[in-house]
C-alpha positions in Angstrom: 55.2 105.7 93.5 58.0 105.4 96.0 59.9 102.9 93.8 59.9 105.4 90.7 61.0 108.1 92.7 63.7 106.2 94.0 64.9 105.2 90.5 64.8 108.7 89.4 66.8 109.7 92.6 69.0 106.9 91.6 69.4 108.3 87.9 70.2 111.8 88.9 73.4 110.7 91.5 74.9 108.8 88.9 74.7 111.9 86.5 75.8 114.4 89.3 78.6 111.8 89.9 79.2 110.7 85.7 79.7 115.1 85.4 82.1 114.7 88.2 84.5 112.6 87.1 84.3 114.2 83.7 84.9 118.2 84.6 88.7 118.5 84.3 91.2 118.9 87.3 93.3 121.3 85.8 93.7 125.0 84.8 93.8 126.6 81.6 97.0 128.2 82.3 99.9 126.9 85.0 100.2 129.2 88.5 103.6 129.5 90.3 103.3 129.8 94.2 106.3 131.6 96.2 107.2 130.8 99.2 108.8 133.3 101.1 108.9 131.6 104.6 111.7 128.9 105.8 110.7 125.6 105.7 111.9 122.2 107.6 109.5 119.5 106.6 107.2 118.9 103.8 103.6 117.4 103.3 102.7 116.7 99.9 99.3 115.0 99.2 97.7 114.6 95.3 95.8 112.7 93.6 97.1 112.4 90.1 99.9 115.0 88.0 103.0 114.5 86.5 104.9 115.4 89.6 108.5 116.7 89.5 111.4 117.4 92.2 114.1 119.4 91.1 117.0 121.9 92.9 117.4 125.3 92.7 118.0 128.5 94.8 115.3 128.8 96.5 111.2 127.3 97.0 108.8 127.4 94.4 106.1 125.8 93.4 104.5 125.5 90.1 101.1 123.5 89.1 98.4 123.5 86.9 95.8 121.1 89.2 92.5 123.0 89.8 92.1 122.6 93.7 95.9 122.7 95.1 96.6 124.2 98.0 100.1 125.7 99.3 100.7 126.8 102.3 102.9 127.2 105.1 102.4 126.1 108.7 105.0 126.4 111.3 108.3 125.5 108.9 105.7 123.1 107.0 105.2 123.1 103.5 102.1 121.6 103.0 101.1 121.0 98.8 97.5 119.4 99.1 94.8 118.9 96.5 91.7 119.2 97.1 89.5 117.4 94.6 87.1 115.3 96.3 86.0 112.9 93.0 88.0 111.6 89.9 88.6 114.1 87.4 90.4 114.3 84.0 93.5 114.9 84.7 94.8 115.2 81.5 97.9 117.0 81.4 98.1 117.4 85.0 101.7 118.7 86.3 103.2 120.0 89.3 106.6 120.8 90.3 108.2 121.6 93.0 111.5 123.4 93.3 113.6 123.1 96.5 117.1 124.7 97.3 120.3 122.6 96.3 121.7 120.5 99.2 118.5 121.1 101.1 117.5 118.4 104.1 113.9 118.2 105.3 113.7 117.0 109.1 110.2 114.6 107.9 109.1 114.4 104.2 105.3 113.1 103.6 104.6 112.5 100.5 101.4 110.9 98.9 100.6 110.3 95.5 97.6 108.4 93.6 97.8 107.9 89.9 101.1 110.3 89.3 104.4 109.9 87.7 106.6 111.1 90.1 110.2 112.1 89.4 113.0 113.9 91.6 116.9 114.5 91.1 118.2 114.4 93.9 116.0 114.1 97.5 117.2 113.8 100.9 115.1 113.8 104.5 116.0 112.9 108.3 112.8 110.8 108.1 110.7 109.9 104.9 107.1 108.8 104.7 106.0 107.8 100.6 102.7 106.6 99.7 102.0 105.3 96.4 99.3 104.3 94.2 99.4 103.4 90.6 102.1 105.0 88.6 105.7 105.1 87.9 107.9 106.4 90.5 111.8 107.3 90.1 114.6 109.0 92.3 118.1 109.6 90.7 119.2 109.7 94.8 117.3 109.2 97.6 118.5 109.7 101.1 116.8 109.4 104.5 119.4 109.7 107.6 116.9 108.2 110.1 113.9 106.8 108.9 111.8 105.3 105.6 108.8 104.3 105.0 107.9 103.4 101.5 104.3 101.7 100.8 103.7 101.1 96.8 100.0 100.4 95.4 100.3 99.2 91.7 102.8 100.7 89.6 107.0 100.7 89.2 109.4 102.4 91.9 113.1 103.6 90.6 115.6 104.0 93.3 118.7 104.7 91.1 121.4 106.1 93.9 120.7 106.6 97.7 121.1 105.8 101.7 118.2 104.5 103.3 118.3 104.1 107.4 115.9 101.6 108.9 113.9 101.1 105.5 110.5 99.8 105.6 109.3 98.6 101.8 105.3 96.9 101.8 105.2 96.5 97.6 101.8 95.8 96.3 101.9 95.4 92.7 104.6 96.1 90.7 108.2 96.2 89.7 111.1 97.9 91.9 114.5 98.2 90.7 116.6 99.7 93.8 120.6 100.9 94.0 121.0 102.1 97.7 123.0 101.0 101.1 120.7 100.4 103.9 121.8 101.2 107.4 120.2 99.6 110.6 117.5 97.3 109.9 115.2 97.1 107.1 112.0 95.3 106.5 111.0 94.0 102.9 107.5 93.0 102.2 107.4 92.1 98.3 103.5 91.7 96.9 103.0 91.1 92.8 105.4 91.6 90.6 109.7 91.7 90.1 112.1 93.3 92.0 115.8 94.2 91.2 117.8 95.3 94.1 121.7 96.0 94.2 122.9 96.9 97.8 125.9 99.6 98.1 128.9 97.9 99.9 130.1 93.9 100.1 128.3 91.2 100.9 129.9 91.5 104.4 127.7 94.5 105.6 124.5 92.5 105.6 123.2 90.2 107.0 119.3 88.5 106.0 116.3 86.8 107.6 115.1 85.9 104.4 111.2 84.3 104.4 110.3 82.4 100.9 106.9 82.9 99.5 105.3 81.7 96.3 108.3 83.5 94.4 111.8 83.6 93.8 114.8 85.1 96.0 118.2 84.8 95.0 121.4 86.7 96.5 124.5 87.3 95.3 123.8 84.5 92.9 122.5 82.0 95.5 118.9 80.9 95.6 118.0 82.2 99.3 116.4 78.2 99.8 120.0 77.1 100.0 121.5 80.4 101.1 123.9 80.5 103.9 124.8 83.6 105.3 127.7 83.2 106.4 129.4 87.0 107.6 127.6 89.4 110.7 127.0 92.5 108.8 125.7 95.4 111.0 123.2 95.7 108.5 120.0 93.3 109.0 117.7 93.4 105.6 114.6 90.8 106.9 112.4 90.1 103.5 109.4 88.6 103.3 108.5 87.5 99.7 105.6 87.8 97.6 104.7 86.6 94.0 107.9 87.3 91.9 111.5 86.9 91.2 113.4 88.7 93.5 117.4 89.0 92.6 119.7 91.2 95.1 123.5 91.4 94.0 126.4 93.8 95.8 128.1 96.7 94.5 131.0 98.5 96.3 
């Protein structure tokens, strides 16, 4: 008797769990949130939406996911969703509008499987957490601090400044066009990675450890790679599974 009422116990969580992931995420319609208070730092957090940053005059916010919360908490912008189980996210979207020329002291931001896309994005310190999708800046800047961890999926870094960079790929391809400043840490997982470094080769200087992959710069394969300037920038790379090819612009 106990054994058949487990199996039906059994049967009814997968359905409860089967109509979870199957009700949709999303609204019928899309709902714009103002924000009326001033704001310093953001905290984004979502699962899955096609997720846009662009500039304007002032905050807004505009989405179509189900369970999103926006709020404001002492100068934080907080944009969080709340779904506890996969949904269909089918034509998910948010965006998020922030004044031109705008600064955030620390940016959060945490995505699953989004597309994520911003014009122009710029933070004293930056925390971005990725998970499978596609992921593209036009310009990135962080003054301080970055922190960028990818899961499986492609990041864009078309223009940018990154201070004291911190990159742990999983897998996936990165294709990056910044200058980093202080010292920066590559980790490289799965997958290729195209990186062109603002400034002559004189800036930088590597601690460059080989794994199963390839790393060439400026041309040279990094096995037989002698650097031979000081730069005051230090990029340390650890290498993954992949080809990894880093060349110099001024």
């Amino acid at each position: 008797m106990l054994k058949y009422f487990l199996i039906v116990l059994v049967i009814l969580l997968v359905v409860a769990l089967v109509g979870c992931v199957s009700k949709p995420a999303v609204l019928d319609s899309t709902k714009t949130y103002s924000i009326t208070k001033d704001i310093h730092s953001l905290n984004v957090e979502i699962n899955a939406a096609d997720f846009v940053i662009v500039q304007g005059d002032k905050f807004s916010v505009e989405s179509n996911l189900k369970n999103l919360s926006v709020s404001v908490e002492e100068g934080v912008l907080k944009i969080v969703e709340k779904t506890r189980f996969a949904r269909n996210y089918n034509g998910a979207s948010l965006k998020l509008c922030i004044p031109e020329g705008m600064t955030f002291e620390n940016a959060n931001i945490k995505t699953g499987a989004s597309k994520l896309t911003a014009e122009s994005f710029s933070a004293n310190t930056l925390e971005l957490k990725t998970g499978a999708g596609r992921v593209e800046f036009y310009r990135l800047v962080a003054s301080e601090k970055a922190n960028i961890k990818g899961g499986a999926g492609e990041i864009s870094i078309k223009d940018g400044s990154l201070n004291n960079l911190t990159l742990d790929l999983g897998v996936g391809e990165l294709n990056m066009k910044a200058q980093l400043i202080g010292e920066s840490n590559l980790k490289f997982g799965v997958g290729e990675s195209d990186i062109t470094l603002l400034g002559n080769r004189a800036d930088y200087s590597f601690d460059i450890k080989n794994g199963v992959g390839n790393i060439t710069v400026d041309g040279e394969n990094s096995a037989f790679f002698a650097n031979s300037t000081k730069g005051e920038s230090l990029v340390k790379i650890k290498g993954g599974v992949g080809s990894t090819n880093i060349t110099f612009q001024e």
